[in-house]
Backbone as CSV, one residue per row, in Angstrom:
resi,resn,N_x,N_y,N_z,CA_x,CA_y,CA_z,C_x,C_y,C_z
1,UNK,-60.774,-65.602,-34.923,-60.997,-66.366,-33.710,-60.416,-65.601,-32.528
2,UNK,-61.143,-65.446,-31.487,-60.640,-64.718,-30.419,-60.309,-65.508,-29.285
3,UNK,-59.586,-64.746,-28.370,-58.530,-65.834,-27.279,-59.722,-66.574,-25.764
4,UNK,-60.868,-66.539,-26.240,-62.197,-66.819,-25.189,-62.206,-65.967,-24.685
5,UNK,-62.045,-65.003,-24.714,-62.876,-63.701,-24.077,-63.959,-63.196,-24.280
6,UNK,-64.596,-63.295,-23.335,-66.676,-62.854,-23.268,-66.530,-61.349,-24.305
7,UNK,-67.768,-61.369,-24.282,-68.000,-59.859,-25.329,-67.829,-58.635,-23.684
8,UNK,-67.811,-59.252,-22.531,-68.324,-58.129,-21.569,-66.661,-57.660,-21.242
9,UNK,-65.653,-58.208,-21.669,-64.323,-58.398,-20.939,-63.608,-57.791,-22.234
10,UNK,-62.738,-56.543,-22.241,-61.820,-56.312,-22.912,-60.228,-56.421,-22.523
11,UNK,-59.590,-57.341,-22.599,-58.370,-57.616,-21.953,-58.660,-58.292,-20.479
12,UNK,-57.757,-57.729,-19.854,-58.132,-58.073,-18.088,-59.032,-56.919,-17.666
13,UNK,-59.484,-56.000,-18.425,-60.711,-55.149,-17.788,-62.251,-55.139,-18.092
14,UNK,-63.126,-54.843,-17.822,-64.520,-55.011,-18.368,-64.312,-53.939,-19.313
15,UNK,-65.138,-53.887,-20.417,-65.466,-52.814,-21.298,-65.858,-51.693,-20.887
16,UNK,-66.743,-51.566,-20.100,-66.919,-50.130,-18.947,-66.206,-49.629,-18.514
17,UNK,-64.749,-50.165,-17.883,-63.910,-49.562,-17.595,-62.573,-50.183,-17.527
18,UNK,-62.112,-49.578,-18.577,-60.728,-50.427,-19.658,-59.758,-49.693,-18.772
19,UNK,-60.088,-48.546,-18.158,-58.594,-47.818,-17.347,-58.186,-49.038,-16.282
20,UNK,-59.010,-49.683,-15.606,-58.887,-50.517,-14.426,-58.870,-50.008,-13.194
21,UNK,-59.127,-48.556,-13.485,-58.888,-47.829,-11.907,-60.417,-48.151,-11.189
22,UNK,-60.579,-47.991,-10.000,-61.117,-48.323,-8.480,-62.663,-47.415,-9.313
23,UNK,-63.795,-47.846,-9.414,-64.683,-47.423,-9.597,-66.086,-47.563,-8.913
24,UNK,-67.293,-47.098,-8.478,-68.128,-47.483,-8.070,-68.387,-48.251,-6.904
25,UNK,-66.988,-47.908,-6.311,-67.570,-48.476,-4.583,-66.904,-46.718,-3.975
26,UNK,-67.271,-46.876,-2.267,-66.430,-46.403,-1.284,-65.111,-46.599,-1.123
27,UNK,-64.188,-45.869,-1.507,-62.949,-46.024,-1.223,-62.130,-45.547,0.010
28,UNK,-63.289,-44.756,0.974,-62.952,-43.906,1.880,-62.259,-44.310,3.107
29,UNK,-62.142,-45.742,3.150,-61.683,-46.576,3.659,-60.196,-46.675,4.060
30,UNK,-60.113,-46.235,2.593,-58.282,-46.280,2.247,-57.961,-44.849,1.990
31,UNK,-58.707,-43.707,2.060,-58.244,-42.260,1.402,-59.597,-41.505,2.361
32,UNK,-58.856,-40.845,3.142,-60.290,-39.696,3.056,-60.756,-38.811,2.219
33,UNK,-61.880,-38.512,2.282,-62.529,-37.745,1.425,-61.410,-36.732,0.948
34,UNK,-60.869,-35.537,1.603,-60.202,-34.426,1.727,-58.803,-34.663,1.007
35,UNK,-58.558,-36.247,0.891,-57.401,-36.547,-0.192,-57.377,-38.057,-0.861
36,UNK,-58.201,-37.839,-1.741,-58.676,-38.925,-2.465,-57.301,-39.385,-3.312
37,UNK,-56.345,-38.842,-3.397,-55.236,-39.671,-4.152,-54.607,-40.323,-3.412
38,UNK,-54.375,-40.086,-1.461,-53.824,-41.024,-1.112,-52.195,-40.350,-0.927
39,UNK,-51.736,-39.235,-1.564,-50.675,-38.928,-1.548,-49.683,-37.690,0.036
40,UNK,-49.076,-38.007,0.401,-49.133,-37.479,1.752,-49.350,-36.133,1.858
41,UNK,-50.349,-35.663,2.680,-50.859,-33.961,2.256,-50.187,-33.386,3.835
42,UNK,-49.657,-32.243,4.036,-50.648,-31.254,5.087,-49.318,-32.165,6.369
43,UNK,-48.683,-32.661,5.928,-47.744,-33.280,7.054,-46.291,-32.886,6.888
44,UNK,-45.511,-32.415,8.160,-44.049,-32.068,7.798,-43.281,-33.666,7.548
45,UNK,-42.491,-33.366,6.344,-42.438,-34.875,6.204,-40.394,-34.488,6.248
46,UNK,-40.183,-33.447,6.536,-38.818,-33.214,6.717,-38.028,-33.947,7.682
47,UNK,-38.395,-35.079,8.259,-37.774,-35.712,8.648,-37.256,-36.635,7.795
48,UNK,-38.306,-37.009,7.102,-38.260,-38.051,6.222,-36.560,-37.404,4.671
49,UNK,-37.218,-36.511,4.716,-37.166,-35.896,3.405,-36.190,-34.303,3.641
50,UNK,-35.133,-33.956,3.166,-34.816,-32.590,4.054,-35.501,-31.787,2.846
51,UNK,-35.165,-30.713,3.317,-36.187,-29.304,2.506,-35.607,-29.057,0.840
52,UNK,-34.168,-29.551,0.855,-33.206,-29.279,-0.434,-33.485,-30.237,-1.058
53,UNK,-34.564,-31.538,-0.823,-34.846,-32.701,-1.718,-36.299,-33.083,-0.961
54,UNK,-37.411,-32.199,-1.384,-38.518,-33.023,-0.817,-38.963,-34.032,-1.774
55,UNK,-38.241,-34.194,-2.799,-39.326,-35.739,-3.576,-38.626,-36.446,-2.959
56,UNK,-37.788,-36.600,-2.773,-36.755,-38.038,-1.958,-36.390,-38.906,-3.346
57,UNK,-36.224,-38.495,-4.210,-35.618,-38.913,-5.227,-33.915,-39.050,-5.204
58,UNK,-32.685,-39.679,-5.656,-31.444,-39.299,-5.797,-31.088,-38.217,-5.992
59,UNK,-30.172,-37.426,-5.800,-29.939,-36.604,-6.768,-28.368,-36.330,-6.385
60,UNK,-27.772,-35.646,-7.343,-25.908,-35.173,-7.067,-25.540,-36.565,-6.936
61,UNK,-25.858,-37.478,-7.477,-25.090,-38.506,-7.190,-24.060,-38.688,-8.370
62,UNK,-22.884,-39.203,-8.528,-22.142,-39.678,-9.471,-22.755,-41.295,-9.358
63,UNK,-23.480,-41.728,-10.695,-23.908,-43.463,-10.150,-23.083,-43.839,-11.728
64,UNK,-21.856,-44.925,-11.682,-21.430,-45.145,-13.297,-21.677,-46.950,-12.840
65,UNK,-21.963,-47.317,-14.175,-22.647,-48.858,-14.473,-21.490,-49.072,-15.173
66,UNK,-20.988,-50.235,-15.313,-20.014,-51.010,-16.140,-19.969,-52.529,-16.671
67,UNK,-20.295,-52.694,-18.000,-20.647,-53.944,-18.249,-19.224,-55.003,-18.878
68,UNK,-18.167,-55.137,-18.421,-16.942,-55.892,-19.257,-16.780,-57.204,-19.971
69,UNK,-17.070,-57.584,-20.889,-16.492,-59.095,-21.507,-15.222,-59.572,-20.760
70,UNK,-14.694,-60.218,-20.282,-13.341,-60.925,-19.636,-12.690,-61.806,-21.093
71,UNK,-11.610,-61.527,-20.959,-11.196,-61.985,-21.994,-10.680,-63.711,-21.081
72,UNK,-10.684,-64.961,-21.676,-9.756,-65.810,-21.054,-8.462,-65.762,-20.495
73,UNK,-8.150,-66.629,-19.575,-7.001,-66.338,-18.679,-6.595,-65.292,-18.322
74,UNK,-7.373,-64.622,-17.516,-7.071,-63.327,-16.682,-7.362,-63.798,-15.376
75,UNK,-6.522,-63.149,-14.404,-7.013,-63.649,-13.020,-7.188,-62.126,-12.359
76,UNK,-7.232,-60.995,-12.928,-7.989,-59.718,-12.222,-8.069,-58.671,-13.746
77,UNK,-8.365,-57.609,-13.190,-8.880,-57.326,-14.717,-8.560,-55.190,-13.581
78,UNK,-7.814,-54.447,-14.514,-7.772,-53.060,-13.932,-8.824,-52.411,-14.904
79,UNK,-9.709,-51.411,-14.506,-10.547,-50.945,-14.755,-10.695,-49.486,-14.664
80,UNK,-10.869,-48.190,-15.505,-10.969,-47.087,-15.524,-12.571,-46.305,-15.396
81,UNK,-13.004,-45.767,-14.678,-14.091,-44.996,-14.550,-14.605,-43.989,-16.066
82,UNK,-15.433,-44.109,-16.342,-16.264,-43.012,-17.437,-15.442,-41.460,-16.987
83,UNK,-15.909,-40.955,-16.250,-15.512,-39.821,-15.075,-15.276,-40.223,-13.775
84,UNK,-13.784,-39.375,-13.699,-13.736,-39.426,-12.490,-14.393,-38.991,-11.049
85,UNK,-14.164,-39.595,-10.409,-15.359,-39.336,-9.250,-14.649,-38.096,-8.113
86,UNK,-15.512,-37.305,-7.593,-14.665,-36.747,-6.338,-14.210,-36.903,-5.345
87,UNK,-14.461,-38.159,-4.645,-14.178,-38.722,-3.947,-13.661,-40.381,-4.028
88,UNK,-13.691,-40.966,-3.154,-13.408,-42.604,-3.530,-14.638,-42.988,-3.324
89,UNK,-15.502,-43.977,-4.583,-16.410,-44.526,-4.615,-16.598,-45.872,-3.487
90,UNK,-18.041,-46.041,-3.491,-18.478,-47.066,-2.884,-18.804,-48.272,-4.235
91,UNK,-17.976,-48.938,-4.375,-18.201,-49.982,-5.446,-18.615,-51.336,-5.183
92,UNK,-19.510,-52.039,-6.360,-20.136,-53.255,-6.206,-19.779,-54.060,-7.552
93,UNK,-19.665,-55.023,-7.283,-18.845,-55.799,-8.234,-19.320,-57.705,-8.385
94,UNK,-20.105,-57.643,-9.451,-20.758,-59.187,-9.667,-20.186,-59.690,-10.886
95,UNK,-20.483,-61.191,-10.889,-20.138,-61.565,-12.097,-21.232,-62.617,-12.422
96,UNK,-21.275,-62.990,-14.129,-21.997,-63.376,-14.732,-21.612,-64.321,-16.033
97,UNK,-21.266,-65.250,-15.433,-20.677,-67.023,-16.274,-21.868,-67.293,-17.155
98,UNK,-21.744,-67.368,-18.538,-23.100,-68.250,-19.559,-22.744,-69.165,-19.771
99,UNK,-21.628,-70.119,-18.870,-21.804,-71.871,-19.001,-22.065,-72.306,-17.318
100,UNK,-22.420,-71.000,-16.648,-22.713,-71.956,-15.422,-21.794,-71.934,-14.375
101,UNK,-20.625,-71.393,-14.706,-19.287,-71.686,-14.014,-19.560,-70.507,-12.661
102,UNK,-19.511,-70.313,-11.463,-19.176,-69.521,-10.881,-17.732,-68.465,-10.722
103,UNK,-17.369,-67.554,-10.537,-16.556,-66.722,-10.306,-17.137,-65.973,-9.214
104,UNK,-15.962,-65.289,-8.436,-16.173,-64.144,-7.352,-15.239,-63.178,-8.025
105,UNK,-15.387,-61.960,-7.802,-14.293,-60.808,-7.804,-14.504,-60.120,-6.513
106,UNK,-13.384,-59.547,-6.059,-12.866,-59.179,-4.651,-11.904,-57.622,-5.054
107,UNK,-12.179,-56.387,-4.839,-11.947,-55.270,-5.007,-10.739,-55.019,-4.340
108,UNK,-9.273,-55.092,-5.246,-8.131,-55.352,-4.009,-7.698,-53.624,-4.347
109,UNK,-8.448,-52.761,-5.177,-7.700,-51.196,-5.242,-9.088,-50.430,-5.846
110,UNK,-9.197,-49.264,-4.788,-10.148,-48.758,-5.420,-9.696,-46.806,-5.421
111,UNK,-9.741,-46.385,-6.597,-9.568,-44.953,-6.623,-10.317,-44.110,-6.675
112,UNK,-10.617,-42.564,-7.253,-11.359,-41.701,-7.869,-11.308,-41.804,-9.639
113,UNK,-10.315,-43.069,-9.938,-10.159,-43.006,-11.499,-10.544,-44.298,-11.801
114,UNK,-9.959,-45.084,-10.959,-9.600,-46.201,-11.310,-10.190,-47.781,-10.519
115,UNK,-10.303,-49.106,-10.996,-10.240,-50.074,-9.731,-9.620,-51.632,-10.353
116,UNK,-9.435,-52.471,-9.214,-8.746,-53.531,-9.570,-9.502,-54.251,-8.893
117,UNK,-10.149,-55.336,-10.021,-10.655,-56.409,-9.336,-10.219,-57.797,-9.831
118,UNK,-9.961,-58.407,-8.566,-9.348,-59.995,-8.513,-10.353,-60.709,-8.531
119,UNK,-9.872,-61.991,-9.298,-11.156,-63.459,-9.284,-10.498,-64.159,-8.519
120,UNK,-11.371,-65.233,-8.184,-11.528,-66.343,-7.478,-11.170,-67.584,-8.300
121,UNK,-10.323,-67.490,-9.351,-9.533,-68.337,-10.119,-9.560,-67.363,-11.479
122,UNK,-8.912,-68.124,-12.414,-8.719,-68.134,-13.873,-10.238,-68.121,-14.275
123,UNK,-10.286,-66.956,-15.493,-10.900,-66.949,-16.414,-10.624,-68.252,-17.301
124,UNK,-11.537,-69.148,-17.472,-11.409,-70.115,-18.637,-12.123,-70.386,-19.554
125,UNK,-13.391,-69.206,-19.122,-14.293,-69.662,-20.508,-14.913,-68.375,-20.753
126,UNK,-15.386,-68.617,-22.296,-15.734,-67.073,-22.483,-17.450,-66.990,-22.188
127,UNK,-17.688,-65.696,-22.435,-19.098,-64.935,-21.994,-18.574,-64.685,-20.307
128,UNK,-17.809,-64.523,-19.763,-18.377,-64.132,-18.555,-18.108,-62.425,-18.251
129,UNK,-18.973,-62.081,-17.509,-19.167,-60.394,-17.545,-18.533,-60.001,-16.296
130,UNK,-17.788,-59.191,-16.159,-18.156,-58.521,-15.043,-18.969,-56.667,-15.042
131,UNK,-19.740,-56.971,-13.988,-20.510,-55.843,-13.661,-19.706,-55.099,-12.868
132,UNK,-19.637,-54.018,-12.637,-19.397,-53.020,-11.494,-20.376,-51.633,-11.240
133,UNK,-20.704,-51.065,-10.429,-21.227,-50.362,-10.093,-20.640,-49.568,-9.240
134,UNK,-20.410,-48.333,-9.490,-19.873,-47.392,-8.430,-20.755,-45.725,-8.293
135,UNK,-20.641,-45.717,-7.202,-21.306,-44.295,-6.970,-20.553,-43.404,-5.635
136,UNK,-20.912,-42.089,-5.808,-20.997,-41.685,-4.046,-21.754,-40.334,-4.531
């Protein structure tokens, strides 16, 4: 038994053309002829972009993710970096209660090794995470 789909329809595409890409009209509308992908040609885009990074992608960044369990009754929690950074990071810091409870943390020390983050009361119940994020 099939999910009612016509014989002309394979998934969300017609059978003719299962890629889903733009077929059988004028597209010239949106692309000129001379660059049919649409992708920026033939323009200094170094403003945008300097010459040592034209994809404009990240790069040289130190970016470290941190996922912590909180143990109960803690009211800040000190925290060590993967690697140390070369400078003093720009850090971000959330939290994440699975009964609902709110918490804040507030960044009262931040190093090239290390950081200290304070709550907005007592830990009292478990599952809650804190996240941090640091980069520069």
């Amino acid at each position: 038994m099939g999910l009612g789909i016509s014989n002309s329809v394979y998934g969300f595409y017609p059978r003719n053309n299962p890629s889903g890409f733009i077929t059988g009209i004028d597209t010239s509308n949106f692309y000129t002829k001379d660059n049919p992908s649409g992708f920026i040609t033939g323009v200094d885009t170094s403003s945008l972009y300097p010459s040592s990074n034209p994809s404009g992608f990240v790069t040289n960044t130190n970016l470290q993710e941190l996922q912590i369990s909180l143990s109960t009754g803690i009211e800040n929690y000190t925290g060590t970096f993967a690697t140390p950074f070369s400078s003093v990071p720009t850090v971000v810091a959330t939290m994440l209660a699975t009964q609902g409870f709110n918490y804040m943390a507030a960044l009262t020390s931040v190093t090239t090794t290390d950081f200290v983050a304070d709550f907005s009361d007592v830990i009292e119940e478990t599952g809650v995470t804190l996240n941090i994020i640091a980069y520069n």
